[in-house]
C-alpha positions in Angstrom: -8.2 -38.0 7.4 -11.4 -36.1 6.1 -10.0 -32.8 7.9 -6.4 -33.2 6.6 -8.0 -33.7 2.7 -10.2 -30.6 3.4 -7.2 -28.7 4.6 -5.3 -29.7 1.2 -8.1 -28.9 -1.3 -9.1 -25.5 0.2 -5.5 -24.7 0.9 -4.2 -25.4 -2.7 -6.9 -23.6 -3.6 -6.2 -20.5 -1.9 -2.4 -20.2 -3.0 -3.3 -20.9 -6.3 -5.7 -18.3 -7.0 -3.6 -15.9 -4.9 -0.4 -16.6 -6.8 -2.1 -16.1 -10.0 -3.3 -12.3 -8.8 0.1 -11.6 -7.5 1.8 -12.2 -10.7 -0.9 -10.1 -12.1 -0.2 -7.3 -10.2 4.2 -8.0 -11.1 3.0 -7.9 -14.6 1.3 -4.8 -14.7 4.1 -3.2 -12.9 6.2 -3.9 -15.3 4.2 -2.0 -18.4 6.0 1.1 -16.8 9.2 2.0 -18.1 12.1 0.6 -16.4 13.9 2.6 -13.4 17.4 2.4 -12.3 18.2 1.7 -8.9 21.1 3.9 -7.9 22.2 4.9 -4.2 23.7 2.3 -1.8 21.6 -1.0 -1.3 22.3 -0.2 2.5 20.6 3.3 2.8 17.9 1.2 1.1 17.3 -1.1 3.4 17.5 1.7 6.3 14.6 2.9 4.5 12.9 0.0 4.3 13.8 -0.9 7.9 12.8 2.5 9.4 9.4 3.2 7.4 8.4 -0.2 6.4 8.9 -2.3 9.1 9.9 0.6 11.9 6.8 2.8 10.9 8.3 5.8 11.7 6.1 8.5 9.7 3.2 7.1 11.6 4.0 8.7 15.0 4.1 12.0 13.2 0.0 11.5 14.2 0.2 9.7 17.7 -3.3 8.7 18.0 -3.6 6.5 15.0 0.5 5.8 14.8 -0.1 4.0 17.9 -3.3 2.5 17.7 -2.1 1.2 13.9 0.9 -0.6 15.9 -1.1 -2.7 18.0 -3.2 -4.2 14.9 0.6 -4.5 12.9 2.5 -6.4 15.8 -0.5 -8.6 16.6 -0.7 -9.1 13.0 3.2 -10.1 12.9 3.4 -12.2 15.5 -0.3 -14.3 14.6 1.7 -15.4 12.0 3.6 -17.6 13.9 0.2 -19.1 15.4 -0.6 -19.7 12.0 1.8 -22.0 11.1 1.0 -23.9 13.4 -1.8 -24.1 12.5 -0.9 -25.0 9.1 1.2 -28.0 10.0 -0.9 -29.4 12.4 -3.9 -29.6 9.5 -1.0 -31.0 7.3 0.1 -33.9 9.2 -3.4 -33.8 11.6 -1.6 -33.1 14.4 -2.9 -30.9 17.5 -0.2 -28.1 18.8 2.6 -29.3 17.3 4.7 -27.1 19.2 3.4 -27.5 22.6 5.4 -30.2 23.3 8.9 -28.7 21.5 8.6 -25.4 23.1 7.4 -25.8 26.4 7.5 -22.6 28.8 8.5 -20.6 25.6 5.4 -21.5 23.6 3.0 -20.4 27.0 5.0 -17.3 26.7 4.6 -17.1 22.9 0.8 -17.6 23.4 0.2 -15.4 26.1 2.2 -12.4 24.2 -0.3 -13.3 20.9 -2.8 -13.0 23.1 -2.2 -9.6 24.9 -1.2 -8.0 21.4 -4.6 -9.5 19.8 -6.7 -7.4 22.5 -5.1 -4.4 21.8 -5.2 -4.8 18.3 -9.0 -5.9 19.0 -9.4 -2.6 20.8 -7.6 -0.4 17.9 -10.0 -2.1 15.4 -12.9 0.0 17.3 -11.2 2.6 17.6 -10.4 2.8 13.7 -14.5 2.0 12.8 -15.2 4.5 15.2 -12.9 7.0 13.7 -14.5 6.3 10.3 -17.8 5.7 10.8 -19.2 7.5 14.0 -17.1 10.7 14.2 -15.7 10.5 10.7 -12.1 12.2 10.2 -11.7 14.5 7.8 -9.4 12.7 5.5 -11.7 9.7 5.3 -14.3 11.6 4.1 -13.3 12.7 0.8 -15.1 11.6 -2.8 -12.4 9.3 -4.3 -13.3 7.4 -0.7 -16.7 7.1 -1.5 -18.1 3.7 -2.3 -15.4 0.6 -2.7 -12.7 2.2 -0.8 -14.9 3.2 1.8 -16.4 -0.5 2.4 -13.0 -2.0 1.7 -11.5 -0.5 4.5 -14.5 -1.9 6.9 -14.4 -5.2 5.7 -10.8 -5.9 6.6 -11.9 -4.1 10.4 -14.4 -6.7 10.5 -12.1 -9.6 8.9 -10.0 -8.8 11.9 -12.8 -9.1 14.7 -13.4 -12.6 13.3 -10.1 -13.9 13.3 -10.1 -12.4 17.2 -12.5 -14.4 17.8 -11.3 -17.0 16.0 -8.0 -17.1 18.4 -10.6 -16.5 21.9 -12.2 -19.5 21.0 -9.8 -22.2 20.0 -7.5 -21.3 23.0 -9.9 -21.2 25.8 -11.7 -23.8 24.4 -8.5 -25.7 24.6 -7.4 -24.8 27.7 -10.8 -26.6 29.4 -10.1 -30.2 26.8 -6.4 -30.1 28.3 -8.0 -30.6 31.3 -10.9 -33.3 30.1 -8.4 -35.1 27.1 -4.7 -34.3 28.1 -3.6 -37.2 25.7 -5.0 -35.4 22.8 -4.8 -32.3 23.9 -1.0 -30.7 24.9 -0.6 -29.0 27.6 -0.1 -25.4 26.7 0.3 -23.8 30.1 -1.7 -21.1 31.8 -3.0 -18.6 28.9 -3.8 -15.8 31.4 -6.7 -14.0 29.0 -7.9 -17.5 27.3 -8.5 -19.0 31.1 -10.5 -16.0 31.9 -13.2 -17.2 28.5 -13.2 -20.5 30.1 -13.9 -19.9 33.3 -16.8 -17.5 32.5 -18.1 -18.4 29.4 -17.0 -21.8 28.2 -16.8 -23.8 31.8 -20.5 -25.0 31.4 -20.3 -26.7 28.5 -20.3 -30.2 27.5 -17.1 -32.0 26.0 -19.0 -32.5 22.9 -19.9 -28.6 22.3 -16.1 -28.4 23.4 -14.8 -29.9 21.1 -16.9 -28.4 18.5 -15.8 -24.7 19.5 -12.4 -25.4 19.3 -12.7 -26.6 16.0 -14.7 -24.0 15.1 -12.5 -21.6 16.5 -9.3 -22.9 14.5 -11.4 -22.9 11.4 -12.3 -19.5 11.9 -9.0 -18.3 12.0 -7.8 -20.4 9.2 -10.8 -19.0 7.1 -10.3 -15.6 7.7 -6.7 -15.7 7.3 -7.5 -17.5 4.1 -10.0 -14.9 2.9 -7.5 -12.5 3.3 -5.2 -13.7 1.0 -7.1 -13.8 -1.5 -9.0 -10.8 -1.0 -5.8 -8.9 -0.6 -4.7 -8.4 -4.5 -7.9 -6.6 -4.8 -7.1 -4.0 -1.4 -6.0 -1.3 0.0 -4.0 -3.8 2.6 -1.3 -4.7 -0.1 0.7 -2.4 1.6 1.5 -4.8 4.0 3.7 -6.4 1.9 4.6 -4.1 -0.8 5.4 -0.9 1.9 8.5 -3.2 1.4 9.8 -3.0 -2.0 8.1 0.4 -2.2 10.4 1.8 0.5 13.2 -0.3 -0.9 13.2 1.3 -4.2 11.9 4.8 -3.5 13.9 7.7 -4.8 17.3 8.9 -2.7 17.2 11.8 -4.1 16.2 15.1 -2.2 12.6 15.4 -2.3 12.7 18.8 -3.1 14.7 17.9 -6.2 12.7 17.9 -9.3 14.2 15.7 -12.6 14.6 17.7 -15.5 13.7 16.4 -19.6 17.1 15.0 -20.8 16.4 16.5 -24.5 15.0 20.0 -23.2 17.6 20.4 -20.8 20.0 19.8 -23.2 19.0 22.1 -25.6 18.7 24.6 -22.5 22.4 24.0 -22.2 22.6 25.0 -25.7 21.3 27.8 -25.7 23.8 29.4 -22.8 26.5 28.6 -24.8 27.2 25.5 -22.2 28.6 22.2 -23.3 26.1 19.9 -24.4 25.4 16.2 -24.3 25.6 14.8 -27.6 24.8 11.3 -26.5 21.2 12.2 -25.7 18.8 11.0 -28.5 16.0 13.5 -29.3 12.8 12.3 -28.2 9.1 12.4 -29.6 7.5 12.4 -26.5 7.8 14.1 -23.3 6.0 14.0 -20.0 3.2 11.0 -19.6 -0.2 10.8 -21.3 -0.6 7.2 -20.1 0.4 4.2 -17.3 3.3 3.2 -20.3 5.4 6.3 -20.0 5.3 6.1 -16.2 8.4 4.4 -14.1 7.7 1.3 -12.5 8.6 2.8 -9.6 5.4 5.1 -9.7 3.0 1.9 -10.9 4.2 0.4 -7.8 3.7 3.1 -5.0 0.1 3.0 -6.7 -0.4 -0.5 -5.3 1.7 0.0 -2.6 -0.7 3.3 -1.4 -2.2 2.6 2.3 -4.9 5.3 0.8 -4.6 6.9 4.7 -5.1 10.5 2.9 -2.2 11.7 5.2 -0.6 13.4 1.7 -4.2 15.3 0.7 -4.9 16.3 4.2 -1.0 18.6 4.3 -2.1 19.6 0.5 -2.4 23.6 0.7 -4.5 23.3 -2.9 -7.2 20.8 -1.4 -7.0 22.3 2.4 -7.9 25.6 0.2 -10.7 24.2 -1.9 -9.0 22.7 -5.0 -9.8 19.9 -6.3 -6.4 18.4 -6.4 -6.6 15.5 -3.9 -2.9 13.3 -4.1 -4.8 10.4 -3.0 -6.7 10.2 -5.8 -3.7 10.8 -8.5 -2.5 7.7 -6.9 -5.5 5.7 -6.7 -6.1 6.6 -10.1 -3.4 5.7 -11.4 -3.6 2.3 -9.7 -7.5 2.1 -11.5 -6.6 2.8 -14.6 -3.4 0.2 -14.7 -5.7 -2.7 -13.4 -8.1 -1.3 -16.2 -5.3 -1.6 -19.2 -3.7 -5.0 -17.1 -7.0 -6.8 -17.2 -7.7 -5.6 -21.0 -4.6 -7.0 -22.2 -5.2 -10.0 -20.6 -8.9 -10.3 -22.0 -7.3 -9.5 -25.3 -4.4 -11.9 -24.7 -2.1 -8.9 -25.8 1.8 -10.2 -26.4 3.3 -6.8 -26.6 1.6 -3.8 -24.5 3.4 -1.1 -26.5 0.9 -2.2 -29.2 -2.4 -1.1 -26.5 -4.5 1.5 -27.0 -8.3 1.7 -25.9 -8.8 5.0 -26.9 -8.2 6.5 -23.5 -5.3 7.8 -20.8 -4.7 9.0 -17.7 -6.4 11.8 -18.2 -9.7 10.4 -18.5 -9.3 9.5 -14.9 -7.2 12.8 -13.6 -8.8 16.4 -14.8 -6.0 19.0 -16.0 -7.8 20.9 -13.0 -5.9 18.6 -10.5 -2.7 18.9 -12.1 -2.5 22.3 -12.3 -3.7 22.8 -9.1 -0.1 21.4 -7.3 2.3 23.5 -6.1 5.0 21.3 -5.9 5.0 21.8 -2.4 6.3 18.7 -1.1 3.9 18.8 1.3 2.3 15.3 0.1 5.8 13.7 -0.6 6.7 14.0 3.3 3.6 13.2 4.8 3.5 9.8 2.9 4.2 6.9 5.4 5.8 4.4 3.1 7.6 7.4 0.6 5.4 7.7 -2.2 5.8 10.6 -3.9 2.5 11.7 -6.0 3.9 14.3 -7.0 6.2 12.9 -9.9 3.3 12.0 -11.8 1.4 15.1 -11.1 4.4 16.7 -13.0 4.8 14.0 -15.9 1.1 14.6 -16.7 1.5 18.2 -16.8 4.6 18.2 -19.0 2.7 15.9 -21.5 -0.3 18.3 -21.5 2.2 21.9 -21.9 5.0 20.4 -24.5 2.9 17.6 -26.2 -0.6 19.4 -26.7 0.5 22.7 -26.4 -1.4 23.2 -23.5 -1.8 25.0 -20.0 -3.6 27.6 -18.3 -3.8 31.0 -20.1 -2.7 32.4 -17.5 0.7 30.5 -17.8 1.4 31.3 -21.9 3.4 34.6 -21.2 5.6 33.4 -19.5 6.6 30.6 -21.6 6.5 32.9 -24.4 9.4 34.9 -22.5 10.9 31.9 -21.3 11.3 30.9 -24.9 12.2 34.5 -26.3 14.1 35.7 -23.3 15.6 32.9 -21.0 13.7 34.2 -18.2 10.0 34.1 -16.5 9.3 37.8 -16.6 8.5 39.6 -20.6 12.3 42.0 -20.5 12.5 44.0 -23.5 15.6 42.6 -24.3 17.6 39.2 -24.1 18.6 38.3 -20.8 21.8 37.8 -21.2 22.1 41.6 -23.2 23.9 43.2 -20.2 26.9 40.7 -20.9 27.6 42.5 -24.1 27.3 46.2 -22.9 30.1 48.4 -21.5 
């Protein structure tokens, strides 16, 4: 009875604090302006299918496409182990499913099993490929510090909940043997009997019964921990890949919106017909997290921060200092930065923030200037985040809102204006139209 009440307080506990940062992280997604959803709702979910769940743009890279699906199936299927475990601390019951599965739940167990080794193994390979031989892409500043650690700490959350599993099954598998009325059979767990046999056949029932406790505590623990540690990481892709993918743009990537207002005035200008239904506007591009689409504030928690986008940038392979991880991860910083203000300052309306700063106290005009508009990042993203929208926004703010720019750039917006075309023509354009 003491277990089950400890089970209730810690687990109310847990989904209550989570839940609370989850709608945290809805509302600050929704300071961005809204987005609508066009395409089919089934080329949607093929996305969301093929990249989310499927992971297809992470075999574009074998080594760590395939070493990533070993620690995403084993974390898929542990799920099911877990709630198990959940009910049986609910009702205090032991392997609730034991009994109602029979052969299938060996299986089932044996499968977790297999997958959790080879996730166990991919987990050294990953803190070996950050830590001893360092990969290029994980060794870039906006990695430094947090992100850095971050991305250990959920390796090492995963070794303990491995061992978490080891233990409580082969554990188990000897007090079937000493306690069958407490204890279900589960069947032969090939990798679990090999523990118990080596490591745990010594033991007394007493130390026994202690591991196997301790075991299922572990992995309740750490799966706890991670829900609640997972607002504040990297990991939220897990579950937001999903909605990211869902609602990423349909559109060709290589397609680049225009301004409403400006392109309407364009039309203007040709002597084309124009919109008259489109308002003028006082504001163009993005100076801060408000004039973005929610769309964008979501890939920004959605971001797996892999640095497969700035690794295929040809400004940061060449030395720029434009990295599109960090447009992205800065943009996520400084939208937890003006979420948690509001909150502080118990803030009704948003529209009516302003802390004196922007985007641009986190992104340098270097970096946006420094894209090409490539693509290059756009395609490389596993989950279809496109940093370079934002990238743009920001610069349009900076050219048409504080007349700014590199120097470099002023002629040929001066001819652009003057002449309707890039290069500074002596005459109009469109002059030749009018000769005979």
């Amino acid at each position: 009875m003491i277990q089950i009440l400890i089970f209730l307080i810690i687990s109310v506990y847990v989904f209550y604090k989570a839940t609370g940062k989850f709608y945290e992280i809805y509302q600050n997604i929704n300071l961005g302006k809204p987005q609508p959803t066009g395409g089919s709702s089934s080329e949607r979910l093929r996305n969301m299918v093929l990249f989310a769940l499927g992971q297809k743009k992470m075999f574009s890279r074998p080594v760590s496409g395939v070493f990533h699906l070993f620690i995403y199936v084993a974390f898929l299927f542990t799920q099911l182990e877990l709630i198990e475990i959940l009910l049986d601390g609910l009702f205090g019951k032991h392997r609730m499913f034991a009994s109602v599965l029979g052969g299938f739940y060996t299986f089932l167990i044996n499968f977790i099993e297999l997958i959790s080794v080879l996730a166990f193994v991919a987990t050294f390979v990953f803190l070996f490929r950050r830590n001893i031989i360092k990969v290029l892409r994980f060794r870039k500043p906006e990695l430094n510090g947090w992100p850095s650690l971050d991305a250990n700490l959920i390796l090492f959350g995963e070794i303990l909940l491995i061992t978490g599993i080891f233990t409580m099954n082969s554990t188990d598998q000897l007090l079937q043997q000493i306690n069958p009325s407490h204890y279900p059979s589960t069947g032969t767990l090939f990798l679990s009997e090999i523990l118990s046999e080596n490591v745990f056949q010594a033991q007394s029932e007493g130390l026994l019964v202690i591991l196997e406790r301790a075991g299922w505590w572990l992995h309740l623990l750490v799966i706890y921990g991670f829900i609640l540690y997972l607002p504040y990481s990297k990991h939220l892709h897990i579950f937001l890949a999903f909605p990211n993918s869902y609602f990423s743009n349909l559109e060709s990537r290589g397609k680049i919106s225009n301004i409403p207002v400006i392109e309407n005035e364009a039309r203007g200008m040709l002597g084309l017909n124009q919109n008259d239904q489109i308002e003028a506007s006082e504001s163009f591009g993005a100076k801060d997290i408000f004039d973005l689409d929610r769309r964008t504030l979501l890939a920004s928690y959605s971001c797996t921060e892999c640095g497969r986008c700035t690794s295929v940038c040809p400004a940061n392979i060449t030395g720029k200092k434009l990295s599109p991880r960090k447009i992205v991860m800065d943009i996520r910083d400084r939208l937890e930065e003006v979420g948690r203000n509001i909150k502080l300052n118990k803030m009704e309306k948003a529209t009516s923030y302003d802390d004196g700063k922007s985007l641009f106290d986190y992104i340098s005009k270097e970096e946006i200037y420094a894209c090409t508009t490539c693509n290059a990042c756009v395609e490389a993203c596993p989950i279809l985040i496109n940093p370079m929208d934002p990238i743009l926004q920001l610069r349009r703010y900076d050219i048409l809102m504080n007349s700014g720019g590199p120097s470099d750039w002023l002629p040929m917006f001066n001819s652009l204006e003057n002449n309707q075309s890039v290069w500074q023509l002596p005459e109009s354009r469109d002059a030749w139209t009018t000769k005979a």
